[in-house]
C-alpha positions in Angstrom: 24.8 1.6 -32.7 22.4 -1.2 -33.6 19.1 -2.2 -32.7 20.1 -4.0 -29.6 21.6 -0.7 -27.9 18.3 1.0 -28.7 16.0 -1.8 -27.5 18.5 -1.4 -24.7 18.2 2.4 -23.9 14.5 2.6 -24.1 14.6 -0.5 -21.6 16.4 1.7 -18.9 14.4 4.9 -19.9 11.3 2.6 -19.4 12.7 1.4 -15.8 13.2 5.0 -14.9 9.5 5.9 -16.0 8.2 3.3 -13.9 10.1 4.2 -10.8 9.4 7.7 -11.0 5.8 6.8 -11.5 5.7 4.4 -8.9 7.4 6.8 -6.4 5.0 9.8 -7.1 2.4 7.3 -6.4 3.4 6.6 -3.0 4.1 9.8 -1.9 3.0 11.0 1.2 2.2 14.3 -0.3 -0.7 12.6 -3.0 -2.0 10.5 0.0 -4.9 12.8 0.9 -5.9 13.7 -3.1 -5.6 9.7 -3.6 -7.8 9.1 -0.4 -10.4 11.8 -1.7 -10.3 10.0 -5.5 -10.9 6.7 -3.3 -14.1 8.1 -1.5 -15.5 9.6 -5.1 -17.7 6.4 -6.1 -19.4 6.7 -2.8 -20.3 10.7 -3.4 -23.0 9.7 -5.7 -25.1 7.8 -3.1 -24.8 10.8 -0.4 -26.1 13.3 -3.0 -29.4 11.1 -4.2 -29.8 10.2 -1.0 -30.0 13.9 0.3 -32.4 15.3 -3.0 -34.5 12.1 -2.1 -34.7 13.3 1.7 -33.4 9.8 2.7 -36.0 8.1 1.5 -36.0 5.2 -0.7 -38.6 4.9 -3.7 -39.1 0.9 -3.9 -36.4 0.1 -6.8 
């Protein structure tokens, strides 16, 4: 075997990592985690704006 078959194999083995990847992230099963990790940025501004009492200090 030379260099070529190896470059070769980790090719497909690559290709078959990126499928598997790519399938797992459209999964209907991960939707609802993926749509929580989505909302996460947003979290932050519900929180301050609850300890503040919905109030905004001028900045």
């Amino acid at each position: 075997m030379d260099i070529n078959t190896w470059r070769g194999i980790a090719t497909v083995l690559a290709l078959i990592a990126f499928i598997g990847v790519w399938i797992w992230a459209w999964s209907k099963k991960r939707k609802g985690a993926f749509d929580e990790a989505a909302d996460l940025p947003f979290a932050d501004d519900d929180i301050d704006q609850k300890s503040k009492g919905g109030q905004h200090d001028g900045q």
